[in-house]
C-alpha positions in Angstrom: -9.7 2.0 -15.0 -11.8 1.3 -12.3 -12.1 3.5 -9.1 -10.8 1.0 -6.7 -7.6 1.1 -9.0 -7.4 4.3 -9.0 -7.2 4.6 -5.4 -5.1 2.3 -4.9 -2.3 3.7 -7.2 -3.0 7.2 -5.5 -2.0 5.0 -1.8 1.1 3.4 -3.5 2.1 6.9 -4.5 1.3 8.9 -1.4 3.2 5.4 0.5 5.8 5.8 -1.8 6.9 9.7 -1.2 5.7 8.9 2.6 8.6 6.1 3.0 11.3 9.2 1.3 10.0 12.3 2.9 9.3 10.9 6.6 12.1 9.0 7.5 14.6 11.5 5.8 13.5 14.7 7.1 11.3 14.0 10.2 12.6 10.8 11.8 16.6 11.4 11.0 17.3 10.9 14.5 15.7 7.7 15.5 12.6 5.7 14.6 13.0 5.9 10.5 13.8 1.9 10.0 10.6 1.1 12.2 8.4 3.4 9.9 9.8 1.4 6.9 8.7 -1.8 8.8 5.2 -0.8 9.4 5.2 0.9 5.6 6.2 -2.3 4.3 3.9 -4.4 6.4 1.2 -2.6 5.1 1.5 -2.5 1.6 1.5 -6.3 2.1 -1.7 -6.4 3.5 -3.0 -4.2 1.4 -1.6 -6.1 -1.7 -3.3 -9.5 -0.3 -6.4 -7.9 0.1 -6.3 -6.3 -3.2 -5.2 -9.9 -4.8 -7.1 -12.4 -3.1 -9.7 -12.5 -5.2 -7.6 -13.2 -8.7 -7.6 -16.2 -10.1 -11.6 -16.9 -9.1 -14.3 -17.5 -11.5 -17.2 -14.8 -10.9 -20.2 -16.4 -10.1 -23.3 -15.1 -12.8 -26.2 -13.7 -10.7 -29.5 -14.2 -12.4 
């Protein structure tokens, strides 16, 4: 597995228990759905960043 993998599973997981334990025990009173918006918002960024690359031929350096 390569590092930058590595990392990035250890973000989705911290994001992940982040998006239960936040909103359920520190935002119960208001602001809990806009946390899930900016959560959301960026794991999608960080999903196209991650991604944007696939697909692409490497070029050979020589």
């Amino acid at each position: 597995m390569v590092e930058k993998e590595r990392y990035l599973i250890v973000l989705a997981l911290g994001l992940a228990l982040c998006n239960l334990i936040v909103p359920y025990c520190f935002l119960r009173e208001s602001g809990s759905f806009l946390f899930w918006i900016l959560t959301t918002l960026f794991m999608i960024v960080a999903g196209t960043a991650y991604t944007k690359n696939w697909g692409r031929k490497k070029e050979k350096i020589s």
